[in-house]
Backbone atoms as SQL, in Angstrom:
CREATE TABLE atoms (id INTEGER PRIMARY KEY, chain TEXT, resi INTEGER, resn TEXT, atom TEXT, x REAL, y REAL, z REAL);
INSERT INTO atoms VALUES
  (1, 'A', 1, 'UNK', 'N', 118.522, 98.259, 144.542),
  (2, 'A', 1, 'UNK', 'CA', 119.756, 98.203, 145.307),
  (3, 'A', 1, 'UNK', 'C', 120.290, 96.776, 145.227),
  (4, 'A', 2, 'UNK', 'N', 121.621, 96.949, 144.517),
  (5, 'A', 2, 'UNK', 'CA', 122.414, 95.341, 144.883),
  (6, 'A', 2, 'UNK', 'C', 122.990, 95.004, 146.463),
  (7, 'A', 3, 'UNK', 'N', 122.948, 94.053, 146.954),
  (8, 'A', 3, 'UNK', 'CA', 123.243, 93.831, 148.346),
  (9, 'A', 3, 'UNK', 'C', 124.163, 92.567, 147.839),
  (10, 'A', 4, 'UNK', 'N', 125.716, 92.757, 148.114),
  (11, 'A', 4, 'UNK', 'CA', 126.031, 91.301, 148.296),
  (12, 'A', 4, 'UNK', 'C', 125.659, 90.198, 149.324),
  (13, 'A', 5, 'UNK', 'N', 125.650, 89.079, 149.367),
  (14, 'A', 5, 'UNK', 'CA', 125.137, 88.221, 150.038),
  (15, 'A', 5, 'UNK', 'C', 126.296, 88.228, 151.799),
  (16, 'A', 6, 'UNK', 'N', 127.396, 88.656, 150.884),
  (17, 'A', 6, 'UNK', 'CA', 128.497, 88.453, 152.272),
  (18, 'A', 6, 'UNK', 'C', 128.102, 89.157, 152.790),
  (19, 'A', 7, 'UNK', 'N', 128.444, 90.461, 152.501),
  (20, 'A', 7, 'UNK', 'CA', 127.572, 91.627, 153.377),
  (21, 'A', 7, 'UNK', 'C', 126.511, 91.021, 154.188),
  (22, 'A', 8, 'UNK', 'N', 125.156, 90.852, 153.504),
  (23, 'A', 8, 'UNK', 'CA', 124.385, 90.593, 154.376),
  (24, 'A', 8, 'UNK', 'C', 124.289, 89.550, 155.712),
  (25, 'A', 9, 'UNK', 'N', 124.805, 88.393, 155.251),
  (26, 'A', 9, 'UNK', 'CA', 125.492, 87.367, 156.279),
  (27, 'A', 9, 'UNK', 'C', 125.676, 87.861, 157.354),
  (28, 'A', 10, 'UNK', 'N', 126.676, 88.755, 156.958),
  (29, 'A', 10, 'UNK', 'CA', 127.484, 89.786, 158.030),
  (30, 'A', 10, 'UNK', 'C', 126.760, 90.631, 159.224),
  (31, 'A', 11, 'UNK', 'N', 125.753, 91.390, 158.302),
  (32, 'A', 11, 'UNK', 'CA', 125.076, 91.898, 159.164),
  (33, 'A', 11, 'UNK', 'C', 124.131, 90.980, 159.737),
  (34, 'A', 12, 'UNK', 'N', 123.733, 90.078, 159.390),
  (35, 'A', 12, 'UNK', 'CA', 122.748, 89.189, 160.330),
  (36, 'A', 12, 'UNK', 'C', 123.376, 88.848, 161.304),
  (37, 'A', 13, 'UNK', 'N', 124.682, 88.088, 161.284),
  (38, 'A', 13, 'UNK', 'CA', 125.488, 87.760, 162.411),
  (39, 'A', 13, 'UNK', 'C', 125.725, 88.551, 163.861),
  (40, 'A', 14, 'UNK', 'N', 125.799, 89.879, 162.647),
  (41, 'A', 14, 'UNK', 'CA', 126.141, 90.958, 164.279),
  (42, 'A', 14, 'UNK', 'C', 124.700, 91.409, 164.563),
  (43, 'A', 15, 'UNK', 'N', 123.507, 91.387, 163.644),
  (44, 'A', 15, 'UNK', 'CA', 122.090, 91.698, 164.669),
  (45, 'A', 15, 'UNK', 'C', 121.995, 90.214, 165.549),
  (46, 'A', 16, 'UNK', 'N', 122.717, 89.045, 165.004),
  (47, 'A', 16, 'UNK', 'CA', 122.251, 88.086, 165.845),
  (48, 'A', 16, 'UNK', 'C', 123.206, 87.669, 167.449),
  (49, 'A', 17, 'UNK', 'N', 124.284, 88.289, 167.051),
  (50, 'A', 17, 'UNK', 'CA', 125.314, 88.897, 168.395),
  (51, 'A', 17, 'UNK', 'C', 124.764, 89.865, 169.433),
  (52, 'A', 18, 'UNK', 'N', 124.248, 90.890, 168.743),
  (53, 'A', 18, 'UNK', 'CA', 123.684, 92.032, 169.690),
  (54, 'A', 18, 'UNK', 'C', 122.346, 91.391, 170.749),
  (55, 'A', 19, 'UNK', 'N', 121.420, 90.258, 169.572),
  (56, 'A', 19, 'UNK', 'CA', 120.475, 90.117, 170.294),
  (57, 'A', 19, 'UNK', 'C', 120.644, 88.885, 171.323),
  (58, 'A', 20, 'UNK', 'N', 121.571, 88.599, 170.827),
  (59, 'A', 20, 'UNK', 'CA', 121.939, 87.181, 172.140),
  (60, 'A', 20, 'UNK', 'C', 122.370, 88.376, 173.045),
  (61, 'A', 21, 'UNK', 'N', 123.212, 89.070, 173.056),
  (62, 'A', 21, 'UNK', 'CA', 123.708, 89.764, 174.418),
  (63, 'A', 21, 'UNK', 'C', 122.801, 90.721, 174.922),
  (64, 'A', 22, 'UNK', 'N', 121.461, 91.056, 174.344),
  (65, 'A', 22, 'UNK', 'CA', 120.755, 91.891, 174.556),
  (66, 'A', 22, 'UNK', 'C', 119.167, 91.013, 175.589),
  (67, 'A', 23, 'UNK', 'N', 119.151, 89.944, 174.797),
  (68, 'A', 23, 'UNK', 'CA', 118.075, 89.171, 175.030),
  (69, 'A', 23, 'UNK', 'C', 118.115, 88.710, 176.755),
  (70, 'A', 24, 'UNK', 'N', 119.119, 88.333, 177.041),
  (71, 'A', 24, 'UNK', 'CA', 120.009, 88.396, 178.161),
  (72, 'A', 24, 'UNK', 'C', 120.111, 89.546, 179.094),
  (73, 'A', 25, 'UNK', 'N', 119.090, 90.098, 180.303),
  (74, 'A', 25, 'UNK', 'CA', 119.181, 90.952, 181.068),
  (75, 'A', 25, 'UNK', 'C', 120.276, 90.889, 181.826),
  (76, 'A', 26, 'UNK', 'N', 120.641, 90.240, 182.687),
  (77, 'A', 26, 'UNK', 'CA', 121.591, 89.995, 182.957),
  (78, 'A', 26, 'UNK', 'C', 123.492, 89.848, 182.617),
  (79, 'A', 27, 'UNK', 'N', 123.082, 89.627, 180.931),
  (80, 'A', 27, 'UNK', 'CA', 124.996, 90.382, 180.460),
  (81, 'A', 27, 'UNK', 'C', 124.864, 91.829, 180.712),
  (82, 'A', 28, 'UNK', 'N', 123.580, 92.588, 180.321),
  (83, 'A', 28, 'UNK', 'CA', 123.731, 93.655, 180.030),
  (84, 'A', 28, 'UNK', 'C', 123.737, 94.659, 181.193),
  (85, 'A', 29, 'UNK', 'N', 122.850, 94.727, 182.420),
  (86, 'A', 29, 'UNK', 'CA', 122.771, 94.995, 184.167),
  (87, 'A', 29, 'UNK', 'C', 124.297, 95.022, 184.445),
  (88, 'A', 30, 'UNK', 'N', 125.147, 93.982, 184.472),
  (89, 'A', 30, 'UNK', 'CA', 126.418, 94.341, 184.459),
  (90, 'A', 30, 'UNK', 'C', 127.329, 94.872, 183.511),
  (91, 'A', 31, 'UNK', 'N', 127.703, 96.201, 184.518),
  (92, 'A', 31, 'UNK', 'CA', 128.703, 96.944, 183.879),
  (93, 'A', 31, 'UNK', 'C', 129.970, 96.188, 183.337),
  (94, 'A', 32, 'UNK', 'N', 131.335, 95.727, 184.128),
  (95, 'A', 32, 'UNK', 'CA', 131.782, 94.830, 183.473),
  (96, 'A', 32, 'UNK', 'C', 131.608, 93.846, 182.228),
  (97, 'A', 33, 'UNK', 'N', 130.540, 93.443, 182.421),
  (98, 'A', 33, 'UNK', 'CA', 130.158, 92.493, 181.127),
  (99, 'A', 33, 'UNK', 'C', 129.756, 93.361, 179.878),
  (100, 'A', 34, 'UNK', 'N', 129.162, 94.516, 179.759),
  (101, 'A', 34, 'UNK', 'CA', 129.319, 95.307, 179.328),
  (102, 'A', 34, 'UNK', 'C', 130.348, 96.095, 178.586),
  (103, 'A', 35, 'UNK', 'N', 131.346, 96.510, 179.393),
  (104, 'A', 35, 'UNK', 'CA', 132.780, 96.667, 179.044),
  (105, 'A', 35, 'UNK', 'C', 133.356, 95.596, 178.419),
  (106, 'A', 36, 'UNK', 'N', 133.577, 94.800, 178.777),
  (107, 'A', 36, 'UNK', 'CA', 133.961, 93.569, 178.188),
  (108, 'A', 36, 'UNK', 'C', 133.520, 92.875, 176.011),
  (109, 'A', 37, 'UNK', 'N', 131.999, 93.437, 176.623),
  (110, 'A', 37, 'UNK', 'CA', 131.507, 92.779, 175.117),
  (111, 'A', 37, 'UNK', 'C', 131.931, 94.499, 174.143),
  (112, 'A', 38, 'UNK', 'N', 131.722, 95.188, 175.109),
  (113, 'A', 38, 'UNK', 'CA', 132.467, 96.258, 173.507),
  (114, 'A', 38, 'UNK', 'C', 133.700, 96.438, 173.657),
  (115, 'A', 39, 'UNK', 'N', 134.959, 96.178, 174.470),
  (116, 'A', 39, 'UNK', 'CA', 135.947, 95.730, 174.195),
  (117, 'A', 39, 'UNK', 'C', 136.509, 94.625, 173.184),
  (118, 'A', 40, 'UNK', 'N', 135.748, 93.658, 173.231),
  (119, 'A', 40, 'UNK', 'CA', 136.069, 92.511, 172.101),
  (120, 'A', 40, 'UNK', 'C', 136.194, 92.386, 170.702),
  (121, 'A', 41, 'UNK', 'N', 134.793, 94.046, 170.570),
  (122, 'A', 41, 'UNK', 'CA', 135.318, 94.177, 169.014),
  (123, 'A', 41, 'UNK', 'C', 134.000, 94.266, 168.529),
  (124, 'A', 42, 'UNK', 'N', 133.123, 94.549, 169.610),
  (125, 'A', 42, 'UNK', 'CA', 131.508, 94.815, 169.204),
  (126, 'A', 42, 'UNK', 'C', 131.762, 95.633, 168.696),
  (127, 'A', 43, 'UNK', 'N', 132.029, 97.083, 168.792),
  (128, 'A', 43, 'UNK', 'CA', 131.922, 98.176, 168.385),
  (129, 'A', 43, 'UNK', 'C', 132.377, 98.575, 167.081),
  (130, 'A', 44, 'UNK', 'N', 133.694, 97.986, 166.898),
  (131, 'A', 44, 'UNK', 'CA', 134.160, 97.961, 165.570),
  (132, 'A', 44, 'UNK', 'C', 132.944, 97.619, 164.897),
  (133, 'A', 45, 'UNK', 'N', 132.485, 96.319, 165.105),
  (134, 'A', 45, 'UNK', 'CA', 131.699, 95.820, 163.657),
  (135, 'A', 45, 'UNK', 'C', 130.554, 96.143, 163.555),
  (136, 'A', 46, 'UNK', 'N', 129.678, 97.095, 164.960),
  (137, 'A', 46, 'UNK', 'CA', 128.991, 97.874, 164.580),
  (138, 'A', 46, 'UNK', 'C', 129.582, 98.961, 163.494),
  (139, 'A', 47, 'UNK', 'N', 130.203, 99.691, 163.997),
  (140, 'A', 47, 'UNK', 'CA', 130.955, 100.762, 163.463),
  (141, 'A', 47, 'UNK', 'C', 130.743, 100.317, 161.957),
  (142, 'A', 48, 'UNK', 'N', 131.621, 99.321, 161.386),
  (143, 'A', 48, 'UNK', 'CA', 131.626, 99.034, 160.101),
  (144, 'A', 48, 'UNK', 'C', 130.472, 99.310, 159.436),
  (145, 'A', 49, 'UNK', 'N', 129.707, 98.318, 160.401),
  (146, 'A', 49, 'UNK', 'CA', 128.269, 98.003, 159.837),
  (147, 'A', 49, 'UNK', 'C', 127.295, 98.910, 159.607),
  (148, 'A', 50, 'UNK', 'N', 127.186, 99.946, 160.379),
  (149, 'A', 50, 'UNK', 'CA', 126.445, 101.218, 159.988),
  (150, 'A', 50, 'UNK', 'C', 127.008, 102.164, 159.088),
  (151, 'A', 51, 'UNK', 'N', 128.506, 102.597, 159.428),
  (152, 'A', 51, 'UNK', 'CA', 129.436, 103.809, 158.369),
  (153, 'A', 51, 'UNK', 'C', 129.392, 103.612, 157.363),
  (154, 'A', 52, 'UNK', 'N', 130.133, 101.809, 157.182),
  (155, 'A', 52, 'UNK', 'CA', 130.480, 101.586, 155.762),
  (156, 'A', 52, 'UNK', 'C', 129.322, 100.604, 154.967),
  (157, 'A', 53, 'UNK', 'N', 129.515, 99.774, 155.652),
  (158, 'A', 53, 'UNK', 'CA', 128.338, 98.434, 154.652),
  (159, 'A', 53, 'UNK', 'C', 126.743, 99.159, 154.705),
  (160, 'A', 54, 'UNK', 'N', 126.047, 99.570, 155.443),
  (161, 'A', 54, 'UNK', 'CA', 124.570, 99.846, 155.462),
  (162, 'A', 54, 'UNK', 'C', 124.552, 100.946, 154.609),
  (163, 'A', 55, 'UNK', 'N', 125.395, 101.814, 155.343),
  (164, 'A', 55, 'UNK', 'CA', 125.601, 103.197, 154.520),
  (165, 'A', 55, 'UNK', 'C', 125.786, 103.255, 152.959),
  (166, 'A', 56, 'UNK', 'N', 126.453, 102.574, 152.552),
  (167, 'A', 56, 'UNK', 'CA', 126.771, 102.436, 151.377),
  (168, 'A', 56, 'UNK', 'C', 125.584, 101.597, 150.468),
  (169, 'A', 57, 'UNK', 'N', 124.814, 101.113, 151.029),
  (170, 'A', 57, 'UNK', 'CA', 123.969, 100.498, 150.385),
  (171, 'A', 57, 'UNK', 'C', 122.922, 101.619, 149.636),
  (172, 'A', 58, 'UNK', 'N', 122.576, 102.451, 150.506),
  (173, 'A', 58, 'UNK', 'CA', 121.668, 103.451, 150.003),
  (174, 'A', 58, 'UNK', 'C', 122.132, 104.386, 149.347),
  (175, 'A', 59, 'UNK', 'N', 120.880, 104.829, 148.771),
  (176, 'A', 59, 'UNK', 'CA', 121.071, 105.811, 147.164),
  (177, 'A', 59, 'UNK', 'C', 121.661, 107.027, 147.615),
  (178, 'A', 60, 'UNK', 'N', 122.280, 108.145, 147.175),
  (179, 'A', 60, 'UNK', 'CA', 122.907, 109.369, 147.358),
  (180, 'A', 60, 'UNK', 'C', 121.554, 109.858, 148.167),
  (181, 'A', 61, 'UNK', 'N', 120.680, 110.152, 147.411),
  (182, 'A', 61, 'UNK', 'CA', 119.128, 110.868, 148.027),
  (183, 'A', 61, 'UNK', 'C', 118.619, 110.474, 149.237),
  (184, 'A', 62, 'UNK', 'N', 119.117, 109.408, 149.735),
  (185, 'A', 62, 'UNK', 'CA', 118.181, 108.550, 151.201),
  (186, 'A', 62, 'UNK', 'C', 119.509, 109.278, 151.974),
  (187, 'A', 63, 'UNK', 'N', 120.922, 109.138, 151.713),
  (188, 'A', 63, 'UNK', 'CA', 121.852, 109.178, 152.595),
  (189, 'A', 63, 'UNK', 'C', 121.429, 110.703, 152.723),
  (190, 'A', 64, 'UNK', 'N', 121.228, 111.651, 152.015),
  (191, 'A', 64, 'UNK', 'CA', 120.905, 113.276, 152.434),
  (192, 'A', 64, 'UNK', 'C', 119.944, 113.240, 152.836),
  (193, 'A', 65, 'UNK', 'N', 118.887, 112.167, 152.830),
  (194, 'A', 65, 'UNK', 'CA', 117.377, 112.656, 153.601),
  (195, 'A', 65, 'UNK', 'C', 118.164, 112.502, 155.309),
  (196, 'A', 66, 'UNK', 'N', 118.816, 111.213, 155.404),
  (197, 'A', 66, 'UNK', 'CA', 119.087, 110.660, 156.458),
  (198, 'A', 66, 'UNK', 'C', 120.127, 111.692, 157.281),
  (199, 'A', 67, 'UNK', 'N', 121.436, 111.930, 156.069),
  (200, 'A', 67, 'UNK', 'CA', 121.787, 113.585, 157.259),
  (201, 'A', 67, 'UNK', 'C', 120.926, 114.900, 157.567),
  (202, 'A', 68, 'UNK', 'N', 120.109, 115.068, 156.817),
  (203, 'A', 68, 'UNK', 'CA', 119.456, 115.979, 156.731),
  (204, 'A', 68, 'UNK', 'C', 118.426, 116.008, 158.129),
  (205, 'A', 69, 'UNK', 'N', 117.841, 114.967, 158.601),
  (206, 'A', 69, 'UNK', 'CA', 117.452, 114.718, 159.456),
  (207, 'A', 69, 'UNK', 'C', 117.326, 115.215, 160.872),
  (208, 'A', 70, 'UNK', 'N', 116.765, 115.487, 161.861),
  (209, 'A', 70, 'UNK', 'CA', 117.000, 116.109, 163.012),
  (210, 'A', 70, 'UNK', 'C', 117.627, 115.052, 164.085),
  (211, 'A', 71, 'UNK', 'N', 118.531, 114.983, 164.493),
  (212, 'A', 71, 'UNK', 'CA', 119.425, 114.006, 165.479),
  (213, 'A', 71, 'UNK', 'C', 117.813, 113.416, 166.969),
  (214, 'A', 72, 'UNK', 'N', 117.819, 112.725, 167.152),
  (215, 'A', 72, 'UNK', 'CA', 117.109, 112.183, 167.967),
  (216, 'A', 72, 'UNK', 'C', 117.515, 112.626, 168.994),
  (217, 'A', 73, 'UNK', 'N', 118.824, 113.014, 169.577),
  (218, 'A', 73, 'UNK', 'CA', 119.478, 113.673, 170.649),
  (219, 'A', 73, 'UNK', 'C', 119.529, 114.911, 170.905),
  (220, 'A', 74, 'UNK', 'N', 119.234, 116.224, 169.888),
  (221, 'A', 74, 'UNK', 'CA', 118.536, 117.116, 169.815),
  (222, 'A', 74, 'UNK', 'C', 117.141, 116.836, 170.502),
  (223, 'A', 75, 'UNK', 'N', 117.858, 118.913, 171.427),
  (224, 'A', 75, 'UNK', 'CA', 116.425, 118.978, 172.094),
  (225, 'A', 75, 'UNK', 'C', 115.460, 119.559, 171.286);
């Protein structure tokens, strides 16, 4: 698998966003602050980051193992 480097950057940045706001009991206990950090545009670049950039990284065969899969949210 080729990975561009931007890409990856990218995603380090936003695992390293999530875990500052995560690491932090306290942003997260509050609701507001909460609202707030996925208002700003968290979500988008999750969004990106899983649909398009991660997703796309893997082979046709992993992406069908991966839908193929039983949802974790399934009872």
């Amino acid at each position: 698998i080729e990975v561009e480097l931007s890409q990856v950057k990218d995603i380090f940045l936003l695992l390293e966003e999530l875990n500052d706001f995560f690491h932090d009991p306290d942003k997260y206990r509050d609701q507001t602050r909460v609202v707030d950090y996925v208002e700003s545009g968290m979500y988008s670049k999750l969004h990106t980051a899983y649909y398009t950039t991660v997703w796309n990284w893997l082979p046709p065969e992993v992406q069908q193992q991966i839908e193929d899969r039983p949802s974790p949210f399934d009872e």
